[in-house]
N, C-alpha and C positions, 0 to 999 in steps of 0.2 A: 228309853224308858217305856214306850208305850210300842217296841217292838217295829219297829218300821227303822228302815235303811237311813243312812245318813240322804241318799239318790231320794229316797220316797219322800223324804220329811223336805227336802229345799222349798223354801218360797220359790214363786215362781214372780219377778219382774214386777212394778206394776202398770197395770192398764196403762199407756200413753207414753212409756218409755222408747219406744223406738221412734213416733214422731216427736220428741221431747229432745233426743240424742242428735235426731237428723239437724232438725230446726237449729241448735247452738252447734252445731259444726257447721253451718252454713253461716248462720253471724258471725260466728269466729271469723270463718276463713273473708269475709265480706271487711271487719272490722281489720285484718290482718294487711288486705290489698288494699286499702283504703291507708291505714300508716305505710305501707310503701311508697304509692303516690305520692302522699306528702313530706315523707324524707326527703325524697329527692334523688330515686333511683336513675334519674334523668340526668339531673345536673351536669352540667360541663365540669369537666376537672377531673384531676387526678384521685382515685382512691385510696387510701388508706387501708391496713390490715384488717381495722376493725367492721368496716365497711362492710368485707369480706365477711366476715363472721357476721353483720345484722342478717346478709343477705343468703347466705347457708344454712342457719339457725332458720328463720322463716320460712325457706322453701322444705327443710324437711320438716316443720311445723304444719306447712300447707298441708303435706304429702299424707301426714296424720290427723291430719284433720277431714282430708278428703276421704280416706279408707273409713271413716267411722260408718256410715249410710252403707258400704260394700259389707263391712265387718255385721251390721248388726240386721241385714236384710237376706246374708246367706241364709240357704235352705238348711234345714238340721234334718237326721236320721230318725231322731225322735222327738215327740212333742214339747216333751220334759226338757232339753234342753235349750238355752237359751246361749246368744252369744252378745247378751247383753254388757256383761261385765268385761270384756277383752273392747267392746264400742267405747265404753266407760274411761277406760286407762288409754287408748287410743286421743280421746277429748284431752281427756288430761295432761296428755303430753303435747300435743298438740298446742295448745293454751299455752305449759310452762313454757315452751319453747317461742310461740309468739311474742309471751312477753318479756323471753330473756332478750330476744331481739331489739326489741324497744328499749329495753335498760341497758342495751349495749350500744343502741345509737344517742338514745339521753344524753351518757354518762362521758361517752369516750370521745 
């Protein structure tokens, strides 16, 4: 409408998003090891399948949650671009998959 590129018109982020992004992936991943400990990744005994799956689930939850700080603190080509929104879905998978791990040691 007012002539400018889909590229020219994007918002850009706002202010405080990449320490915003870093800080809840570090909670996460802090709130994550913290329900490991107390599961009982320790415990004597035999495991269970599902066991297997809290403990799978969670490490590749870590794993995404740990890239979010790498993801959204690379260098870009250009000013304009941000690699805010790939940090974004990084959290957010990261999280579902935390807490699927909890709903699978809860439930099972």
């Amino acid at each position: 409408m007012n002539g400018s590129t889909p590229e020219e018109s994007r918002m850009r982020s706002p202010a405080g998003s990449v320490t915003g992004l870093c800080s809840a992936s570090a909670t996460m991943f802090a709130v994550g090891m913290a329900f490991l400990g107390y599961w009982g990744v320790y415990e004597q005994g035999r495991w269970h399948v599902s066991d297997y799956f809290v403990v799978a689930l969670a490490l590749i939850g870590f794993a995404a949650l740990g890239s979010v700080p790498w993801i959204v603190t690379t260098p870009v080509a250009r000013e304009d671009e941000e690699k805010v929104v790939g940090a974004r879905r990084a959290l957010a998978l990261g999280i579902a998959l935390l807490w699927l791990s909890v709903c699978i040691a809860v439930f099972a």
